[in-house]
SEFINU-863351 format. One record per residue (C-alpha): residue number from 1; chain; x, y, z. Coordinates in steps of 0.02 Angstrom, whole numbers, plus 50000, padded with zeros to 5 digits. Each point is the difference from the previous one (the first is absolute). Last residue first. Layout:
BEGIN
R  NUM  A  X  Y  Z
...
END
This chain:
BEGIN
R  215  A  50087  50095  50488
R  214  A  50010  49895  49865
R  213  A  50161  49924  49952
R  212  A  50119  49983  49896
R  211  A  50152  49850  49988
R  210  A  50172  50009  50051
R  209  A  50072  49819  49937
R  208  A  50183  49990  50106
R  207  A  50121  49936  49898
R  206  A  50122  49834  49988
R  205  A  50091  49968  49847
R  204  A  50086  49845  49927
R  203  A  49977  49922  50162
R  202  A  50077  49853  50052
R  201  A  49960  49830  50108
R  200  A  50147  49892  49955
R  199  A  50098  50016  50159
R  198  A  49838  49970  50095
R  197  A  50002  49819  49937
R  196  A  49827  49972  49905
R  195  A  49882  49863  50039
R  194  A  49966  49875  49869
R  193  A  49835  49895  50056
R  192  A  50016  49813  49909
R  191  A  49816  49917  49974
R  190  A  50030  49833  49949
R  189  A  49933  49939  49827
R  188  A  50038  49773  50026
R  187  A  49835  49987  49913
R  186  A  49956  49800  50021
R  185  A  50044  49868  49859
R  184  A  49877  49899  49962
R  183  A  49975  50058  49805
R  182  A  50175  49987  49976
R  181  A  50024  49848  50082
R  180  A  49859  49919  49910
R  179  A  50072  50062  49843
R  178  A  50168  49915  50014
R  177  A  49909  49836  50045
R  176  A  49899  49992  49863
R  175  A  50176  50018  49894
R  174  A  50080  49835  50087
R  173  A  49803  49923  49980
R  172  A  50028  50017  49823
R  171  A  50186  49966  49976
R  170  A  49964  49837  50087
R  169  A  49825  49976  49879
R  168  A  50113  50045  49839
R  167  A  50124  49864  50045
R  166  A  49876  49864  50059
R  165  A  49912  50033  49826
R  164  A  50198  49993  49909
R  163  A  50009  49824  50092
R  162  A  49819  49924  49964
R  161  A  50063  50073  49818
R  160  A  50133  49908  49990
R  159  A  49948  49828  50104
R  158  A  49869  50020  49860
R  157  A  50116  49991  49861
R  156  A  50097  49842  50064
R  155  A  49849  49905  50013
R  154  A  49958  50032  49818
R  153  A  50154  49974  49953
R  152  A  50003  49816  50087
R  151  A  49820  49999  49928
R  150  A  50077  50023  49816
R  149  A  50152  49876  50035
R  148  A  49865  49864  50028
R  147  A  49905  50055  49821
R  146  A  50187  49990  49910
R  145  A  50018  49835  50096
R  144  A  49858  49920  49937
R  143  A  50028  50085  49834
R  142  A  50146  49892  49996
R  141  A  49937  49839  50059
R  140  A  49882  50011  49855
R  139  A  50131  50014  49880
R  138  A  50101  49870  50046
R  137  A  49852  49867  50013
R  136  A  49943  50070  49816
R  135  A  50192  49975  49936
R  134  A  50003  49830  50090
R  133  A  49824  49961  49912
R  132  A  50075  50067  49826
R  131  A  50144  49886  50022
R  130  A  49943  49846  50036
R  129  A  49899  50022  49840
R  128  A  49812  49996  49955
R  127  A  49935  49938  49820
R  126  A  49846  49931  50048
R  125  A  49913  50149  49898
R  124  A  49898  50036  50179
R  123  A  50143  50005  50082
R  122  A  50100  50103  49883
R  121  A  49871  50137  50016
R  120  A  49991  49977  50212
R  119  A  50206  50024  49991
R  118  A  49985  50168  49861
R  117  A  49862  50070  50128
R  116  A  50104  49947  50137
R  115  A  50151  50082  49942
R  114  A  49916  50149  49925
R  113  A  49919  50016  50181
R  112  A  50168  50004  50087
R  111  A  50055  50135  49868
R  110  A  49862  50118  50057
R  109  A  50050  49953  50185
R  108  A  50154  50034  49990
R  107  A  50010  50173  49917
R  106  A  49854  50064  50137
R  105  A  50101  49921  50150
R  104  A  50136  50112  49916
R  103  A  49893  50183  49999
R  102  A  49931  49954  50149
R  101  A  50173  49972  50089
R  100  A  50052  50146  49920
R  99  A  49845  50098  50079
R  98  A  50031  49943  50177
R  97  A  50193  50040  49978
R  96  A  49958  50173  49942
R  95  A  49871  50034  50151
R  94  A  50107  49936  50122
R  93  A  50163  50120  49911
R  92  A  49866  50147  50030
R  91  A  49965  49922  50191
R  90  A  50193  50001  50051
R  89  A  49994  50182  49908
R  88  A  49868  50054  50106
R  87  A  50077  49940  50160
R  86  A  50169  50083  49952
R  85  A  49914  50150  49970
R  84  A  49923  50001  50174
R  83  A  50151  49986  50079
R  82  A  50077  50131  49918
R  81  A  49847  50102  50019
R  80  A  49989  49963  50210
R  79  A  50119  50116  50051
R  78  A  49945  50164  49901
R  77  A  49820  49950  50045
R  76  A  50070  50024  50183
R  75  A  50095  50192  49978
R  74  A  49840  50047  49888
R  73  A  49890  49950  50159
R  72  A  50124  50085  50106
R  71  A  50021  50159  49893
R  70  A  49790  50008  49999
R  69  A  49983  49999  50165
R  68  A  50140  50132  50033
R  67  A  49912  50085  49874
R  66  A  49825  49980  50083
R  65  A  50086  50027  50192
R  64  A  50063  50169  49919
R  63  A  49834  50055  49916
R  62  A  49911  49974  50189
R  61  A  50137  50092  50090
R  60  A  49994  50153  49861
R  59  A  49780  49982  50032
R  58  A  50038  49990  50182
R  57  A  50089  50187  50003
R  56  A  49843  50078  49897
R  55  A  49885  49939  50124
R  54  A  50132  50049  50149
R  53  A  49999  50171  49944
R  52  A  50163  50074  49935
R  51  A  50040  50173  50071
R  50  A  50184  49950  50024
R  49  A  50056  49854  49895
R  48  A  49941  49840  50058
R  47  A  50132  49867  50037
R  46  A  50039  49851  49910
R  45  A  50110  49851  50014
R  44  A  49904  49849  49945
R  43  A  49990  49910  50167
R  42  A  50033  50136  50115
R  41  A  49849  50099  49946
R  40  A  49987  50171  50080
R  39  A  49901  50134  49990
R  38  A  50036  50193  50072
R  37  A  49961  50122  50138
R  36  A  50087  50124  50015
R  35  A  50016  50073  50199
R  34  A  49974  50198  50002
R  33  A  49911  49999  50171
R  32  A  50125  49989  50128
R  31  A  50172  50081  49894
R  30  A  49870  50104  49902
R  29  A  49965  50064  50161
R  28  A  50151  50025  50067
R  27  A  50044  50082  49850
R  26  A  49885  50114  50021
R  25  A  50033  50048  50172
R  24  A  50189  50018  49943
R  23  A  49967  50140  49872
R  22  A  49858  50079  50126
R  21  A  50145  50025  50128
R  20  A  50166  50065  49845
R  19  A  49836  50120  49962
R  18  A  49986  50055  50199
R  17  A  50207  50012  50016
R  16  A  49993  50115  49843
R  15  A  49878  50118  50067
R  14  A  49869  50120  49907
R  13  A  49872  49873  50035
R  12  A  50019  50015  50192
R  11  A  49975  50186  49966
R  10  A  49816  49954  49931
R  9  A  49966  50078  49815
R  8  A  49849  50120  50005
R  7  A  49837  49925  49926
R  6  A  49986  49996  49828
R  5  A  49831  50084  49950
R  4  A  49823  49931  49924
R  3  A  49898  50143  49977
R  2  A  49981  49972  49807
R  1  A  49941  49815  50033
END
């Protein structure tokens, strides 16, 4: 208001000793009262920076424990792919013997039948030979053992793949249990108070604020 006035100064004001008094009273009390309070997470190394809320200082903790997540699940894929692509390769090779054996059983056979055919034709001309039956005989025994050698691969192949199954299932639960402890895991975000050493308490400039007022 336009009758506001400055009231006169007071002669303690005017003193040196009285500004070096209100210089240490407030640094007493930002001594006692000017604590910082900040976050801390042991666990991932973080503090809050001053001024950040505890919201916005959970959400950095939260990221962190998601890439630290993620490094260890990387970190134990990493391990198990060599292993992993040996199993796949032991089923691959499986897979090829399986399908040679086929392929050969397959060869047999169709020249088994000639034999017989060509054995049950001279048969019924009368005009079998020693030899053509031993042939037949031969021949048959062969694809017998081409059709045996195809359920030894057989067998072989699924031991394979029951293996590479047990594989992926380890590396599985391994991975499950990553993200269980992640998700378990309790805040370790401590409250840390920061007082200030006297010696560091300084002022850039210290004034008296005069104001108006009414009379």
């Amino acid at each position: 208001p336009r009758s506001a006035a400055y009231a006169p100064l007071t002669p303690e004001a005017a003193k040196k000793t009285t500004w070096r008094s209100w210089q240490s009273s407030v640094k007493n009390h930002l001594y006692q009262a000017g604590a910082l309070v900040l976050w801390q997470s042991v666990e991932y190394k973080l503090t809050s920076e001053p001024g950040e809320s505890r919201e916005a200082f959970d959400a950095r903790v939260d990221q962190a424990a998601k890439d630290a997540r993620d490094e260890k699940i990387a970190k134990t894929e990493d391990r198990y792919a060599p292993k992993l692509d040996r199993a796949r390769e032991r089923v691959r090779k499986a897979e090829q013997k399986v399908s040679e054996q086929e392929d050969q059983y397959d060869a047999v056979r169709t020249g088994t039948l000639a034999r017989v055919g060509g054995l049950l034709f001279s048969l019924f001309q009368k005009k079998r030979s020693r030899s053509e039956m031993a042939a037949a005989a031969r021949a048959a025994s062969r694809a017998k053992k081409e059709k045996s050698d195809i359920h030894r691969a057989e067998s072989d192949l699924d031991q394979r793949m029951a293996e590479l199954a047990d594989l992926e299932k380890e590396l599985e639960r391994d991975l499950e249990t990553i993200r269980r402890e992640f998700e378990d895991r309790e805040s370790d975000v401590e409250e840390t108070p920061i007082t200030p050493r006297k010696s560091d308490i300084h002022f850039s400039t210290f004034a008296l604020l005069w104001t108006p007022s009414s009379r």
